[in-house]
C-alpha positions in Angstrom: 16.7 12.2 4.4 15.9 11.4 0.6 15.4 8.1 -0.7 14.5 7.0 -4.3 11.3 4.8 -4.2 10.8 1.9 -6.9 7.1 0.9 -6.6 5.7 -2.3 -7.7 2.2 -2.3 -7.1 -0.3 -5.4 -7.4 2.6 -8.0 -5.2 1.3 -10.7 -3.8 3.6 -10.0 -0.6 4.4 -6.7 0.3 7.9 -6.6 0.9 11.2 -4.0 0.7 14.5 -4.7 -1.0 17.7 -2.3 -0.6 19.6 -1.7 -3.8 23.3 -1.3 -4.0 22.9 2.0 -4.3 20.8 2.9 -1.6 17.6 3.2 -3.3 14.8 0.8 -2.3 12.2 -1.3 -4.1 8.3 -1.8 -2.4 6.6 -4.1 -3.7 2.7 -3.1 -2.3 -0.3 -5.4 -2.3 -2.4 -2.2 -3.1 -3.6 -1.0 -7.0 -2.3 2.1 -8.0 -5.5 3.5 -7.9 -7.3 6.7 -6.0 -4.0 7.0 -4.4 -4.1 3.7 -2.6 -0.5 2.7 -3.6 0.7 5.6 -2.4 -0.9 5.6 1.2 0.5 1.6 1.5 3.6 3.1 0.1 3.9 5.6 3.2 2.5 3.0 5.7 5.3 0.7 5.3 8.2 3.1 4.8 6.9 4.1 8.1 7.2 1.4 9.9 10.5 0.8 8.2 12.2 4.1 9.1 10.4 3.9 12.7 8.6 7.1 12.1 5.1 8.6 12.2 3.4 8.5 8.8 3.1 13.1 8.9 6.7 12.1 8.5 6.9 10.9 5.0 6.2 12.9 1.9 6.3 11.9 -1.6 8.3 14.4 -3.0 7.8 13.5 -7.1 6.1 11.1 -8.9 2.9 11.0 -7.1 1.6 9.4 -10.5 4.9 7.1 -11.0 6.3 4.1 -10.1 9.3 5.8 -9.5 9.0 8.4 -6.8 11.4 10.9 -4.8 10.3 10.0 -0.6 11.7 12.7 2.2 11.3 11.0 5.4 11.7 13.7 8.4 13.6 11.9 11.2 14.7 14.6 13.2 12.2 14.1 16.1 
């Protein structure tokens, strides 16, 4: 499964919102810096999804806010 990833990093409450068109918005408490977004990023959709974090890659936009997320959920 493919999902498009809207990231808002800096949040004060970390949080996901669905959009109309199945995309999704995470808003991380984590700086977009070294990476950390991104591991946050993972964390949560992985506890969303109900799958181990080796699960979920980050397809494109590893230096975006807007990112391409393949979560493997065939198990």
């Amino acid at each position: 499964m493919q999902k498009k990833v809207k990231v808002k990093p800096n949040s004060k409450v970390q949080k996901i919102e669905e959009v109309a068109d199945g995309s999704l918005i995470v808003y991380l408490k984590s700086p977009p810096v070294d990476g950390k977004a991104n591991e946050e990023l993972i964390k949560v959709l992985a506890e969303k999804f109900d799958v181990p974090k080796s699960r979920i890659r980050i397809k494109s936009g590893l230096s975006s806010r807007n990112k391409l997320i393949e979560i493997d959920s065939d198990i």
